[in-house]
N, C-alpha and C positions, 0 to 999 in steps of 0.2 A: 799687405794682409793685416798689419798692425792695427789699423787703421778700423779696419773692420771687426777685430776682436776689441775695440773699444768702444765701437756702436754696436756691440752685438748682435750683430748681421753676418759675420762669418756663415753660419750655416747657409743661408743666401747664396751667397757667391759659392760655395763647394758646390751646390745644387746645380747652381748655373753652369759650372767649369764639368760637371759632371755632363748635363745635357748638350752642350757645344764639345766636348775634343772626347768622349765616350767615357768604357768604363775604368780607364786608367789616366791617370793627370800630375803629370810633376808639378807642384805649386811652393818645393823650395829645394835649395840644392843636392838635398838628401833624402826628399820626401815626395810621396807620393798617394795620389787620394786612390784609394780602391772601389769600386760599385758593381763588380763581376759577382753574382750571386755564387755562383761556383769557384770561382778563387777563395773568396771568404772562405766558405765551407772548408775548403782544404787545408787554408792556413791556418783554422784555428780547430783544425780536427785534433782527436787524442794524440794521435801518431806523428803529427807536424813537429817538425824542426824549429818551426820560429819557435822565437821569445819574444816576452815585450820588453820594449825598449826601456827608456831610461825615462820618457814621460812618466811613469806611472811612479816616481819621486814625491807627484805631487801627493799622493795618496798615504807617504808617511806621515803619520799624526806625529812621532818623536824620535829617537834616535834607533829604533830598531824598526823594521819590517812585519806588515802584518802581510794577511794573503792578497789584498786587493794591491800593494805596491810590491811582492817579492817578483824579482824576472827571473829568477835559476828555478827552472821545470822540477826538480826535484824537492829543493825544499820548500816550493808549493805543493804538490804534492803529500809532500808528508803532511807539510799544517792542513790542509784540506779532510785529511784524514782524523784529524782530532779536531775540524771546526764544523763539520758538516753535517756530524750528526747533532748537534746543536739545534740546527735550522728543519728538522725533524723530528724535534721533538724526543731525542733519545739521550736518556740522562746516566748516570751512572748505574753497569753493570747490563742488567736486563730493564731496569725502571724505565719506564715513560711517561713523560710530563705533558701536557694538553696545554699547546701555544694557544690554542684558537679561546681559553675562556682568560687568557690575562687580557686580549682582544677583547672578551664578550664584557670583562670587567672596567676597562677605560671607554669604550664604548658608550654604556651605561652610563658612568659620571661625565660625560661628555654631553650625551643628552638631556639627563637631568640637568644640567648646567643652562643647557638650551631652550629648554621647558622651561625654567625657576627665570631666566633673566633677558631673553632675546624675544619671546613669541611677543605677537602683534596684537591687535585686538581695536578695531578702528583706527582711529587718527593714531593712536597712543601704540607709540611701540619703542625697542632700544635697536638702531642697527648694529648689527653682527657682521665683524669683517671675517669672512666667511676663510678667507686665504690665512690668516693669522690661525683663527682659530683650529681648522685643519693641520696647522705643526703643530699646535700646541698636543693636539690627539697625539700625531705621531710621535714626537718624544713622550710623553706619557707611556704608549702602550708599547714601546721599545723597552723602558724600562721596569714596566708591567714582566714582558715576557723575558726579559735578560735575568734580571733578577728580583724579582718578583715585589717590585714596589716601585709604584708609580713618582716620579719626578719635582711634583705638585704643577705643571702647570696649567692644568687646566680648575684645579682648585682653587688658586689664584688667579686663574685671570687674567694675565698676564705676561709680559717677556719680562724672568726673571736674571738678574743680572745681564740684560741687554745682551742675551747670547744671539738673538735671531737679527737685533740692528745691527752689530758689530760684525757678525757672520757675512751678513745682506752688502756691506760698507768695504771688506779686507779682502773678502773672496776673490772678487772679478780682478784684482791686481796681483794677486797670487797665481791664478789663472794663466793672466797674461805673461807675467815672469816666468812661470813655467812655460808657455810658450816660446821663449826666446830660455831654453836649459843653464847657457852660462851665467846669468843675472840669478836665475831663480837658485843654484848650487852657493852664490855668492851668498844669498839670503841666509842660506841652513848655516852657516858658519859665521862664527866668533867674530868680532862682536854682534852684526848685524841677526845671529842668533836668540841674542836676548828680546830680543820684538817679537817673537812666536811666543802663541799660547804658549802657558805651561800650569800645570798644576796649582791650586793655591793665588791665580790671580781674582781679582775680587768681580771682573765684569769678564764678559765674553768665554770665547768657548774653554778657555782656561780656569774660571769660574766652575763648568759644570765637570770640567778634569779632575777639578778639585773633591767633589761629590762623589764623581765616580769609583776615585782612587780608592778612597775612605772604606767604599762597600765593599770592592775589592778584596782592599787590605785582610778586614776582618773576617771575611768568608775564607781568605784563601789561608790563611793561620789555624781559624779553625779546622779547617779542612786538614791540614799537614800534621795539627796537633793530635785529631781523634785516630782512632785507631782504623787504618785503610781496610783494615782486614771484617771486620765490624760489618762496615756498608757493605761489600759483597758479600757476608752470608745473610746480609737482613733482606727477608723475601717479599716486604711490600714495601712502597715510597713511605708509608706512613710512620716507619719507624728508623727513617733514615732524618736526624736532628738537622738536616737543613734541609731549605728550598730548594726544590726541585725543578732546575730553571735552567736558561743557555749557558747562564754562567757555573753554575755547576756542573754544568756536562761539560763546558770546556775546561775545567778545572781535573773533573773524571779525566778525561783521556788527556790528559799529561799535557798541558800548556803551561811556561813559567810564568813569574810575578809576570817579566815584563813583558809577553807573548802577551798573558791575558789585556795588557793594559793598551796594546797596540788596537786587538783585535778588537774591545769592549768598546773605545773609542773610536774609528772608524765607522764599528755597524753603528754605534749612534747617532753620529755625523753625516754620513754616506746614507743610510737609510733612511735615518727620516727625512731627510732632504728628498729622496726621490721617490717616495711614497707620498710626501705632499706634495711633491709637484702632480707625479700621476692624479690622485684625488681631484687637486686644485682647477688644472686642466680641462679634468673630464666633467666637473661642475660647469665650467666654463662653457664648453657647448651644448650642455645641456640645457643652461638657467639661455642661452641664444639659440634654441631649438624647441620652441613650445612643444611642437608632437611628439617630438624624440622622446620629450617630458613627458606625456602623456601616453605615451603609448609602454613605456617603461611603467610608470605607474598601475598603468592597468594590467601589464602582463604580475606584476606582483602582486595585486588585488587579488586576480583569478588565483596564482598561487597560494596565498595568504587570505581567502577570505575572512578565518576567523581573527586577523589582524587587523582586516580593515576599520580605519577610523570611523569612516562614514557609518559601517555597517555598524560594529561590534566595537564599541570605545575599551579602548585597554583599562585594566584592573591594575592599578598602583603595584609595584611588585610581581607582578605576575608575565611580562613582558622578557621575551627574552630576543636577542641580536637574531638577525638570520645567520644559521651555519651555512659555513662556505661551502658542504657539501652540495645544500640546495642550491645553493647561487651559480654551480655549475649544469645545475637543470634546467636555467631560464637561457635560453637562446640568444634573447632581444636583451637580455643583458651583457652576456658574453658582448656581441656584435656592438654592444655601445662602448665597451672597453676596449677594446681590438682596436675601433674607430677613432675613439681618440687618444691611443699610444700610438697608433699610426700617422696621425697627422701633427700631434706635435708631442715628439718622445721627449719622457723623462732628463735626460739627459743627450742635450742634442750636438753639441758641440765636441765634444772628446774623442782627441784624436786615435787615445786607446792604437797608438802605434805596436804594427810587431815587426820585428827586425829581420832582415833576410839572413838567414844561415849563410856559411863559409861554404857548404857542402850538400845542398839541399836535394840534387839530382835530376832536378824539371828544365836546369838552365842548360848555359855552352862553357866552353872554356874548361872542357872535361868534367862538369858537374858545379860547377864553384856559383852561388848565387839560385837565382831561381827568374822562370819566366812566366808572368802574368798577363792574360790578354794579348796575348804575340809581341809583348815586348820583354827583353831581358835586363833583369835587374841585379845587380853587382850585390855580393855581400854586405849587411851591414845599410844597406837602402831600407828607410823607414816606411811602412805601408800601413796608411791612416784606414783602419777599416768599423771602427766608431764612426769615425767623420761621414762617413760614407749614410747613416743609417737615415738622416733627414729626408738625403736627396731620393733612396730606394723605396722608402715609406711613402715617395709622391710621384714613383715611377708610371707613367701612363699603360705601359705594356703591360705592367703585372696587377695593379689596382684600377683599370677603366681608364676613358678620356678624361672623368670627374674625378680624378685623385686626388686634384686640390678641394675638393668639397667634403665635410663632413658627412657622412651618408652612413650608417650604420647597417644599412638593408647591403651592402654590397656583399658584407660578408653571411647573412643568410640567402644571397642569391646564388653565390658562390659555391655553396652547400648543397642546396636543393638544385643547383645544374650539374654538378659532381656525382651526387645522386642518380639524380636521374640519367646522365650518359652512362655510367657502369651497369644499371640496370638492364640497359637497351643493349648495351653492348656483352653481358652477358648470357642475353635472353636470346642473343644470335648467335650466339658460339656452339659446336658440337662438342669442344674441347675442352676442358679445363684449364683456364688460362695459367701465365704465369704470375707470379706479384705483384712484376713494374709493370704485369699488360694491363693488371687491372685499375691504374692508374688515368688512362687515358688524357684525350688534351683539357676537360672541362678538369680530370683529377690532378693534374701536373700545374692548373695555375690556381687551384685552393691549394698545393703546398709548397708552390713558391710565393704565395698572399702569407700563409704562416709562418713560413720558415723564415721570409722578409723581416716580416714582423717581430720575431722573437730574436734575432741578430740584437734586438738593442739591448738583452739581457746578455749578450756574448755567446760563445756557442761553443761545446766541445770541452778541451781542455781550460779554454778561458772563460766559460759560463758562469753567469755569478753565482753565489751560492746563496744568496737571500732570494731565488728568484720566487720561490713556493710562495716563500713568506708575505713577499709584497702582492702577490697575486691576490693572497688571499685577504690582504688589508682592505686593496680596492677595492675588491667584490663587497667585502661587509659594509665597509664604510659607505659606499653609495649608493648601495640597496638600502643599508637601512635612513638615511637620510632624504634620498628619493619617496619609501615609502611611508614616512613619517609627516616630511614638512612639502608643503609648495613654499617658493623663495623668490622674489619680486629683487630684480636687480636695483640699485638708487639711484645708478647715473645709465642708464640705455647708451649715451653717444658713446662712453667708456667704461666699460664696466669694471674694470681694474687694471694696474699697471703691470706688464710682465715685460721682464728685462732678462738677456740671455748672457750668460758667462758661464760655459759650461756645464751649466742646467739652468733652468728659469727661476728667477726669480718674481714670484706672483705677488703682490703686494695692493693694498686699498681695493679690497674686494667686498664693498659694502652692500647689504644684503636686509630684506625686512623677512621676516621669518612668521610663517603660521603654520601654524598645526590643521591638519588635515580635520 
């Protein structure tokens, strides 16, 4: 299996060991891949005994724990509770801060950027690598909404200090060391320690540690210095002397220097990574699906008349992003993002293991272990149920015979079949049904198509906690780029390289750009 996590083809072969020996597969001595829609559920319900295992090591940015790598249920728990209103927009006290306009704000000089240096115009144009460009949004507007000022790099232009080559080059070997836990535990420790980012180094993601710390620093001083008591009697944001941001709100609800410093790094790490890959992705079958293009376009147009280019050229300044609220209006959008997080998720590789309990109660041997899909599993048996989410996202039973095809209409068929049988089957009852009756077979496989689907944000007590956020990134980010530009691929036979370790890496995604 080494073998395969260096061509990054692993999720391949899970898929396949999934469809050949069912929905349970031992593939190493202590491991096993899971694809039971309902075991999942179970094991990562609130109430579940598992933990996660020891994989999720990789997920330490330094020497302490943030929430995406803690495995003791409790003190995730607690941190959850002082990171989560963060990703909600709830700042210190009663204050509320607005994620969606430090979005509306990197957005804007993103496009203005696109406007002033990429648009086309005859022969005469600059290609725009479309994949680059899209991180560069997402670190920008991480640090837009974290704490409230942008990173420069979409200012510039640029990968500054080689944080995305360096990232794109170290990752996949990280990856795999993690895979094999004793090599990669060898790595965290002295000396071979000193080869990790750290703070203060002049390239790579240690470079932008270094940036980050600094903002840190001086907000969280200030903050300890002024008077706590101060900010909770002040009765509006505007008289509270700092920004009103995640990192003030994790600051609010009692995180230390070095809590913030895990947490700050991570979401910016972890996030924009799978925010542009989502984006990058869903560009991808779009810019290889004319209609899907067009028919998305036009469903915005109709929404959006007095946006439209064609119709009504926008007023210099006067343009504003679509709110995500609308973007949850448009059907044919939803259905184009569903489509392509389904067919090639975020994050496709990660085994995201959780551990079987001592004690769990579903097993034999008086309760010890636990048993999944009619086989029982020993304590301490690792159950890859990340791993899992490739193979279930291209399940024939629950997505059509076409699950390998991008198809966006399945999941408004899916909808309006679901509809329509509860209608029918309501319209025959003398009785008042029950809840789960009114579910029915057409309403039971639109929510296991959802429920499938949303697995690759985690579920339950392992649900991420960014998942609003990135939703909401997608939606804006490819509405408004959709109804702004048409985008002309440069190379058809290939239209960029995407390489998997973990999450994909999208790369040479060159693109000619015109304004509608």
């Amino acid at each position: 299996m080494t073998g395969q996590f260096i061509k990054g083809d692993v999720h391949e072969l899970w898929k396949d060991l999934a469809e050949k020996y069912g929905p349970l597969v031992r593939f190493g001595p202590d491991q096993v891949l899971c694809t039971d829609l309902e075991s999942i559920l179970r094991i990562t319900s609130v109430r579940s005994d598992y933990r996660k295992s020891d994989w999720y090591d990789l997920a330490r940015m330094g020497d302490d724990d943030n929430l995406l790598s803690m495995t003791d249920k409790e003190r995730r728990r607690e941190r959850r509770k002082k990171v989560a209103p963060a990703y909600n927009g709830k700042g210190a006290g009663s204050h509320i801060f607005n994620i969606e306009t430090g979005l509306n704000r990197t957005i804007a000089a993103w496009t203005e950027l696109i406007d002033r240096k990429y648009l086309g115009s005859g022969p005469i144009f600059q290609p725009l690598d479309i994949a680059q460009s899209v991180h560069f949004y997402a670190l920008d507007s991480l640090g837009e909404i974290a704490y409230s000022q942008s990173l420069g790099y979409i200012a510039n232009d640029k990968d500054m200090n080689d944080v995305l080559k360096i990232n794109e080059a170290t990752f996949p070997w990280m990856y795999l060391l993690n895979n094999h836990h004793f090599f990669f535990r060898v790595l965290r420790k002295w000396p071979f320690s000193m080869l990790l980012p750290r703070a203060g180094d002049k390239a790579g993601l240690g470079a932008i540690m270094g940036h980050t710390t600094s903002i840190i620093d001086r907000r969280f001083n200030f903050f300890h210095s002024s008077s706590s008591s101060s900010l909770e009697k002040s009765s509006s944001p505007e008289k509270i002397p700092v920004p009103q941001d995640m990192l003030q709100s994790f600051i609010s609800h009692g995180l230390t220097r070095p809590e913030l410093q895990e947490e700050v790094t991570v979401q910016l790490f972890a996030g924009s990574d799978t925010v542009a890959n989502g984006i990058r992705l869903c560009l991808l079958h779009l810019f290889s699906s004319p209609q899907v293009y067009r028919r998305l376009q036009a469903e915005l147009d109709a929404a959006y008349p007095f946006l439209s280019h064609k119709t009504c050229p926008p007023t210099p300044g006067q343009e504003r992003p679509i709110s995500y609220s609308t973007c949850l209006q448009l059907p044919y959008l939803q259905a184009v993002l569903k489509e392509s997080l389904r067919i090639l998720p975020p994050v496709v590789t990660g085994g995201f293991y959780k551990d079987v309990p001592l004690g769990h109660g579903h097993g034999h041997n008086g309760g010890e272990g636990d048993t999944i899909a009619g086989y029982s599993l020993p304590p301490g048996t690792k159950v890859a149920t990340g791993a899992a989410i490739y193979a279930m996202c291209r399940s024939k039973q629950v997505f059509g015979l076409d699950a390998d095809v991008f198809r966006p209409e399945r999941w408004l068929e899916a909808e309006e079949e679901a509809a329509a049988r509860l209608e029918d089957e309501s319209a025959a009852r003398t009785n008042v049904p029950e809840k789960n009756e009114l579910l029915g077979e057409a309403g039971r496989r639109l929510r296991d198509m959802e429920i499938t689907l949303g697995l690759m944000f985690g579920h339950g007590q392992f649900e991420c906690v960014g998942k609003k956020l990135a939703m909401m990134q997608m939606n804006k980010v490819v509405a408004e780029l959709v109804r702004r530009y048409d985008f002309n691929v440069l190379n058809p036979r290939r239209p960029c390289k995407v390489e998997n370790a973990l999450m994909w890496f999208v790369k040479d995604f060159w693109v000619r750009v015109e304004r509608r």
